[in-house]
mmCIF file of the C-alpha atoms, coordinates in Angstrom:
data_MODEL
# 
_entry.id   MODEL 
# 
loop_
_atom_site.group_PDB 
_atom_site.id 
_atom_site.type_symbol 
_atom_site.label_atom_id 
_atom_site.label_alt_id 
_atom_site.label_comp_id 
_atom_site.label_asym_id 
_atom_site.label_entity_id 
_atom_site.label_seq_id 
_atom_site.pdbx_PDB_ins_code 
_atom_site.Cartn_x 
_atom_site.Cartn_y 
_atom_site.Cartn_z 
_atom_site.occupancy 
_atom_site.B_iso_or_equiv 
_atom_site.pdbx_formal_charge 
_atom_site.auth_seq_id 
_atom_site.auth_comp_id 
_atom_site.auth_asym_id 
_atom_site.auth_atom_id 
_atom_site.pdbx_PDB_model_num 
ATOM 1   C CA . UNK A 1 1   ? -10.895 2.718   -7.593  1.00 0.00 ? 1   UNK A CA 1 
ATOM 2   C CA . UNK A 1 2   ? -9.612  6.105   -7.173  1.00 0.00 ? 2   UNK A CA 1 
ATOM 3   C CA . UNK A 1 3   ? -6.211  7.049   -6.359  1.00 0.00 ? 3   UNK A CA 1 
ATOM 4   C CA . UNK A 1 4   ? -4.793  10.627  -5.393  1.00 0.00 ? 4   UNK A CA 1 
ATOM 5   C CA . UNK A 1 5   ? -1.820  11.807  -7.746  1.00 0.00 ? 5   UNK A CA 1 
ATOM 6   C CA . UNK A 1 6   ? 0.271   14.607  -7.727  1.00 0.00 ? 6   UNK A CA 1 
ATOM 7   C CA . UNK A 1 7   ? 0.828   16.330  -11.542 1.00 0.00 ? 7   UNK A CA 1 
ATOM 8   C CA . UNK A 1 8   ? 2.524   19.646  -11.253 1.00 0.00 ? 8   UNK A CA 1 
ATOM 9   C CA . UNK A 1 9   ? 3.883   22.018  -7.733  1.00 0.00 ? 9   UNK A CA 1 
ATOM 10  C CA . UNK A 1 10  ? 0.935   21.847  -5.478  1.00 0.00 ? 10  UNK A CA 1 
ATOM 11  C CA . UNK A 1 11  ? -1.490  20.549  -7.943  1.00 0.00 ? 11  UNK A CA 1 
ATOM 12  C CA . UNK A 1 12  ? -3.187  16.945  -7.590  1.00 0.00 ? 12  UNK A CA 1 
ATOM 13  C CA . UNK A 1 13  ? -6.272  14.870  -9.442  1.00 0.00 ? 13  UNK A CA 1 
ATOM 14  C CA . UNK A 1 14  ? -8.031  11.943  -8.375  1.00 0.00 ? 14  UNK A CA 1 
ATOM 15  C CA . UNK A 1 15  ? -6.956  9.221   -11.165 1.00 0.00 ? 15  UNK A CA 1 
ATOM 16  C CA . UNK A 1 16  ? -9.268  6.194   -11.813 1.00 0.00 ? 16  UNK A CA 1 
ATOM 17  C CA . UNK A 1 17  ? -7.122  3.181   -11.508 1.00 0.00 ? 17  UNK A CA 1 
ATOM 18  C CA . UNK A 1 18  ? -8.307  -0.537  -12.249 1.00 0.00 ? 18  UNK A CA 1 
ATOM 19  C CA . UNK A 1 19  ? -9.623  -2.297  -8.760  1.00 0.00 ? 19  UNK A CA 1 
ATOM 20  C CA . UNK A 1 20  ? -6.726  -4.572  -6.911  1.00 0.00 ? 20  UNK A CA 1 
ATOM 21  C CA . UNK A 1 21  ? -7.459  -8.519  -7.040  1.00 0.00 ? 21  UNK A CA 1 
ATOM 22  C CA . UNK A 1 22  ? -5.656  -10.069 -3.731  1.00 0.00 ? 22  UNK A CA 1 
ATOM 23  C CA . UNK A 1 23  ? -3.736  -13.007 -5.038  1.00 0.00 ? 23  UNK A CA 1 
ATOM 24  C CA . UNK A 1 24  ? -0.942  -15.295 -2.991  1.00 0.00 ? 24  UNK A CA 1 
ATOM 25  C CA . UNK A 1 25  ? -0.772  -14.258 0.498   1.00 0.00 ? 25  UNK A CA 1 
ATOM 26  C CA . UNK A 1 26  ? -1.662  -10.301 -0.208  1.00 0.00 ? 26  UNK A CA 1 
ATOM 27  C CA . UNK A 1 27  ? -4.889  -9.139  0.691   1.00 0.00 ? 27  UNK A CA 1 
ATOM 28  C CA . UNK A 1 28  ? -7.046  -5.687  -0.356  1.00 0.00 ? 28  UNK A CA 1 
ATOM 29  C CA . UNK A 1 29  ? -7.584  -3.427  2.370   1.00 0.00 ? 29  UNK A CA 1 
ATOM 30  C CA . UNK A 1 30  ? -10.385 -0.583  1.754   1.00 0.00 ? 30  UNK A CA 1 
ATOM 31  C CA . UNK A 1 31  ? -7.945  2.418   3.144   1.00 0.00 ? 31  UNK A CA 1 
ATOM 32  C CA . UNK A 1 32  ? -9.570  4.646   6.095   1.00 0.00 ? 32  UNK A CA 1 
ATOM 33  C CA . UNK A 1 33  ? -6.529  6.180   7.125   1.00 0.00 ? 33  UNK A CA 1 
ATOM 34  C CA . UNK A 1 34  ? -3.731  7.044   5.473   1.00 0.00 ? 34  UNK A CA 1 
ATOM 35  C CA . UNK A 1 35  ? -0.820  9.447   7.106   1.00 0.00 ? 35  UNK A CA 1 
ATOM 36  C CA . UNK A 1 36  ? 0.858   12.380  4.941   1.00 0.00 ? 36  UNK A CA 1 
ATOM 37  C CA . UNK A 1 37  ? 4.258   11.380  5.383   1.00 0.00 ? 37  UNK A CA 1 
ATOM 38  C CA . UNK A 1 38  ? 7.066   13.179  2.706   1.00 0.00 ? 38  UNK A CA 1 
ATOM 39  C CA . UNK A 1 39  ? 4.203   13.202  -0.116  1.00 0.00 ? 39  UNK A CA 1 
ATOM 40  C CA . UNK A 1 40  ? 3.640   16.515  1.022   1.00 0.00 ? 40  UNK A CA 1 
ATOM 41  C CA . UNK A 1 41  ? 6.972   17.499  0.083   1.00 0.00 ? 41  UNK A CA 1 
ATOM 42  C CA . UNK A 1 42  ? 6.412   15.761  -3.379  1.00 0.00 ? 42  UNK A CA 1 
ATOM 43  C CA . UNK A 1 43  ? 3.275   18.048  -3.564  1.00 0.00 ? 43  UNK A CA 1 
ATOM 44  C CA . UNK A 1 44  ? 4.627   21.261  -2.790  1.00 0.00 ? 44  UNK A CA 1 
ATOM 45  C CA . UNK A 1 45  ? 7.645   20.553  -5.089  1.00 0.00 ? 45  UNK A CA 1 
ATOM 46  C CA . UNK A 1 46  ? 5.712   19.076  -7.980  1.00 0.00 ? 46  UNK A CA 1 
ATOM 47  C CA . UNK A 1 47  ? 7.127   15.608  -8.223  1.00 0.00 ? 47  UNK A CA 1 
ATOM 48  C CA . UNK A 1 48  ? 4.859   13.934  -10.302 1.00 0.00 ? 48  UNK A CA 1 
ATOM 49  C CA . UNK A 1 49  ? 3.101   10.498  -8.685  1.00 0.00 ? 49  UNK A CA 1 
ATOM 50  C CA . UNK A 1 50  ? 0.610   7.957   -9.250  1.00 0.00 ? 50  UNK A CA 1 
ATOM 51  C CA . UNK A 1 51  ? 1.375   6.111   -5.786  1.00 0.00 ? 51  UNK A CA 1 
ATOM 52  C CA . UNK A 1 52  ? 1.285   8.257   -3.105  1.00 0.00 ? 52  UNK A CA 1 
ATOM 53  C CA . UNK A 1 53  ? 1.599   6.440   0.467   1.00 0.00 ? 53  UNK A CA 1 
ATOM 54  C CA . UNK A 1 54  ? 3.038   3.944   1.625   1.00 0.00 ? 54  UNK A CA 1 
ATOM 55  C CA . UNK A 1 55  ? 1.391   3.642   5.226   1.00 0.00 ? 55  UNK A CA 1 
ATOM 56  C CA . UNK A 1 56  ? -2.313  3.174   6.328   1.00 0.00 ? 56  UNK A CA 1 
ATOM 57  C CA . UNK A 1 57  ? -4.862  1.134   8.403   1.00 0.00 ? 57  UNK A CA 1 
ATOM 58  C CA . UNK A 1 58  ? -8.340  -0.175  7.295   1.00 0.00 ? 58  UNK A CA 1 
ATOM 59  C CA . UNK A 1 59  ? -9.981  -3.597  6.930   1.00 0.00 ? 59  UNK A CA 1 
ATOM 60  C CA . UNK A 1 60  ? -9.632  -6.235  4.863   1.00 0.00 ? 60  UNK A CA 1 
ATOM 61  C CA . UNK A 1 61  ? -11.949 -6.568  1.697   1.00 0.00 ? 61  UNK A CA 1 
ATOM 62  C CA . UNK A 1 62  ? -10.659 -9.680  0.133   1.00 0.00 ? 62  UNK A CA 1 
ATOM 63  C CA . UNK A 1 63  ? -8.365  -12.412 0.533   1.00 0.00 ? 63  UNK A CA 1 
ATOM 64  C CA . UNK A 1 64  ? -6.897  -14.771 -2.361  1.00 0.00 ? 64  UNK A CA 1 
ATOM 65  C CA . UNK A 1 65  ? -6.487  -18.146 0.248   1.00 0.00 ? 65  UNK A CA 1 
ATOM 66  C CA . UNK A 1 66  ? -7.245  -18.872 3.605   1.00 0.00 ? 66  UNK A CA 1 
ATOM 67  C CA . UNK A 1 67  ? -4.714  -17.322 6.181   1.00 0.00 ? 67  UNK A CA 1 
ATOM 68  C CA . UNK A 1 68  ? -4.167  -15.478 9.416   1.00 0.00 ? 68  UNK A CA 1 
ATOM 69  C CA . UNK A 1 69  ? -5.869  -12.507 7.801   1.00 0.00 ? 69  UNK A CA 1 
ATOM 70  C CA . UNK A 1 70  ? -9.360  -12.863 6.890   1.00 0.00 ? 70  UNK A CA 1 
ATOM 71  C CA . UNK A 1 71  ? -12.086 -10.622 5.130   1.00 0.00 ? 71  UNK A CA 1 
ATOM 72  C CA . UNK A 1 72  ? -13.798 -7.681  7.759   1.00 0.00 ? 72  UNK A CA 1 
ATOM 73  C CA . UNK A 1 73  ? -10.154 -7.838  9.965   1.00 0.00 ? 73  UNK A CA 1 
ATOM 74  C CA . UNK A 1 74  ? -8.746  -4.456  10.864  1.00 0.00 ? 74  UNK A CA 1 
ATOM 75  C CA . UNK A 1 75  ? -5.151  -4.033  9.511   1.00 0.00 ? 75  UNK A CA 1 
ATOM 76  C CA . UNK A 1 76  ? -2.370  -1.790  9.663   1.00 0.00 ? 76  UNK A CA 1 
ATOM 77  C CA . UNK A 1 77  ? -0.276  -1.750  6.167   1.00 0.00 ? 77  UNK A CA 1 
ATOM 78  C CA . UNK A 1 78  ? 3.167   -1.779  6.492   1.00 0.00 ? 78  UNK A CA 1 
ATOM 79  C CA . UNK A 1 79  ? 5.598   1.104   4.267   1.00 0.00 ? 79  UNK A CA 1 
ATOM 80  C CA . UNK A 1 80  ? 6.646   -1.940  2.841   1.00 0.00 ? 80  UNK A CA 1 
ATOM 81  C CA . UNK A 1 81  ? 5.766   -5.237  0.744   1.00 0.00 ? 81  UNK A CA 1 
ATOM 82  C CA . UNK A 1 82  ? 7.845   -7.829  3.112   1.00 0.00 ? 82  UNK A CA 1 
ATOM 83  C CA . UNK A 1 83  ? 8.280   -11.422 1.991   1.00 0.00 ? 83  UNK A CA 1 
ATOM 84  C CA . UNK A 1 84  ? 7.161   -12.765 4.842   1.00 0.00 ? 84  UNK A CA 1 
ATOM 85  C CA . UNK A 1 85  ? 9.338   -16.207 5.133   1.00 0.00 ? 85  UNK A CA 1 
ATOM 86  C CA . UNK A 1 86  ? 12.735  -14.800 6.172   1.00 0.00 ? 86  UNK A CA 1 
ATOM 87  C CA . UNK A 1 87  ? 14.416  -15.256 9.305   1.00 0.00 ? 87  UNK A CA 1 
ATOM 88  C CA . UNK A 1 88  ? 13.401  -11.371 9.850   1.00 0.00 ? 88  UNK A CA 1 
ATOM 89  C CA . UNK A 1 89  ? 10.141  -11.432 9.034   1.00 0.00 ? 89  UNK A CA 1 
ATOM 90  C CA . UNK A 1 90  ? 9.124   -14.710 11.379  1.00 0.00 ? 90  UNK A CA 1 
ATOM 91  C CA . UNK A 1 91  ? 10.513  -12.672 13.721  1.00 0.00 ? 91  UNK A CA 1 
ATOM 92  C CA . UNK A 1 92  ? 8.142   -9.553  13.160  1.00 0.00 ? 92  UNK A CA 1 
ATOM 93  C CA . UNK A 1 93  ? 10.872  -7.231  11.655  1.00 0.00 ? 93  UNK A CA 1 
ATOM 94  C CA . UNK A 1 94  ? 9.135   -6.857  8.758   1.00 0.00 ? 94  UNK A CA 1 
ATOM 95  C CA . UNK A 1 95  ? 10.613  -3.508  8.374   1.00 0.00 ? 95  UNK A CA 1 
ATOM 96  C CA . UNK A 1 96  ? 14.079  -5.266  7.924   1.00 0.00 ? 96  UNK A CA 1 
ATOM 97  C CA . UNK A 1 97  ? 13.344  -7.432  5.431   1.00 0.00 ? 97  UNK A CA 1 
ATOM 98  C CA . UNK A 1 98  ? 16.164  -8.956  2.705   1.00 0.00 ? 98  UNK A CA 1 
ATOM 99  C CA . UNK A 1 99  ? 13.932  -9.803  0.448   1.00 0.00 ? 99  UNK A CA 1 
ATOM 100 C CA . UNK A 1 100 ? 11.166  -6.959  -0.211  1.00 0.00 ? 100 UNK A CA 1 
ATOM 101 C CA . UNK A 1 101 ? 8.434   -7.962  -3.066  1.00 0.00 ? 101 UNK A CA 1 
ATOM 102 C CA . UNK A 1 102 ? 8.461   -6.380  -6.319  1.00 0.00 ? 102 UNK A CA 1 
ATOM 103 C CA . UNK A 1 103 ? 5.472   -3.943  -6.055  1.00 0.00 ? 103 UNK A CA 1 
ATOM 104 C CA . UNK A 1 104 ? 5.285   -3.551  -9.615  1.00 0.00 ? 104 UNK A CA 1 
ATOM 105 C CA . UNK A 1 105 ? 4.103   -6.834  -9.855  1.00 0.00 ? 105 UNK A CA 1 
ATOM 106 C CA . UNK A 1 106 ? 1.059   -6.780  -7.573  1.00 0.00 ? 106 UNK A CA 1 
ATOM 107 C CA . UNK A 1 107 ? -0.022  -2.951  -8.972  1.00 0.00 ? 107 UNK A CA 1 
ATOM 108 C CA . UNK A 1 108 ? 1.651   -0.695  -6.736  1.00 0.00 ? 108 UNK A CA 1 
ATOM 109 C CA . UNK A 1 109 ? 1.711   0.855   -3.211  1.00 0.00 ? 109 UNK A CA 1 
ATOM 110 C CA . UNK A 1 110 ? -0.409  3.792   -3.111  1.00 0.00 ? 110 UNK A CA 1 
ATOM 111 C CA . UNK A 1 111 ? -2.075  3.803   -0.143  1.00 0.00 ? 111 UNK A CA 1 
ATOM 112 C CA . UNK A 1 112 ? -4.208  6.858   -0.864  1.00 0.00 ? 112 UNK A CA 1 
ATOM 113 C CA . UNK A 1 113 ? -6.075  5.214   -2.948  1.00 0.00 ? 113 UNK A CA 1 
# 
C-alpha cells in the first residue's frame, strides 16, 4: 500500500508500506476519507511522520474471524485502537477507553494510507 508521510517543513512523499493482514477482532478498511486534523500543523512545521491520521471512513476489505463487522460494510475508524471488552467500551465510549491497544503491534494508525 501507499501511505502519505511528511519528511521536512511542508514537504511530503508517498512511502510504500507492506499491505495490513486483519488478525483478532481488527479488520482492514480501504480508506475513502480521511480528515486533515493537526497533521497539517506537522506539515507546515516539518515534523517528520510515517502515520499520518488517525480518523477516517471506508469499507471493510478483510476480516480475520467472523464478527459484527463483515467484508463490503461501511465503517467509520475511530482516533483510537479501543479494546473493546471494558466496561467503557460495551458501553460505546470507545473514546474513553482504559485499556487502548498497542498500535505498534498491529502496524500502525495511519489512516492516510
Amino acid at each position: 500500500m501507499k501511505a502519505a508521510a511528511i519528511t521536512g517543513p511542508r514537504q511530503a512523499a508517498l512511502l510504500d508500506k507492506p499491505d495490513l493482514q486483519a488478525r483478532g477482532n481488527l479488520v482492514v478498511v480501504e480508506v475513502q476519507a480521511a480528515p486533515m486534523c493537526t497533521e497539517y500543523k506537522a506539515y507546515r512545521e516539518g515534523h517528520p511522520s510515517q502515520s499520518l491520521g488517525h480518523e477516517a471512513a471506508g469499507r471493510v476489505v478483510a476480516v480475520a474471524q467472523p464478527g459484527p463487522v463483515q467484508v463490503g460494510d461501511q465503517v467509520a475508524v475511530m482516533p483510537q485502537y479501543s479494546c473493546g471488552r471494558c466496561a467503557l467500551c460495551v458501553a460505546g465510549d470507545y473514546i474513553h477507553c482504559q485499556h487502548l491497544l498497542d498500535t505498534g503491534e498491529i502496524g500502525g494508525t495511519a489512516t492516510y494510507a
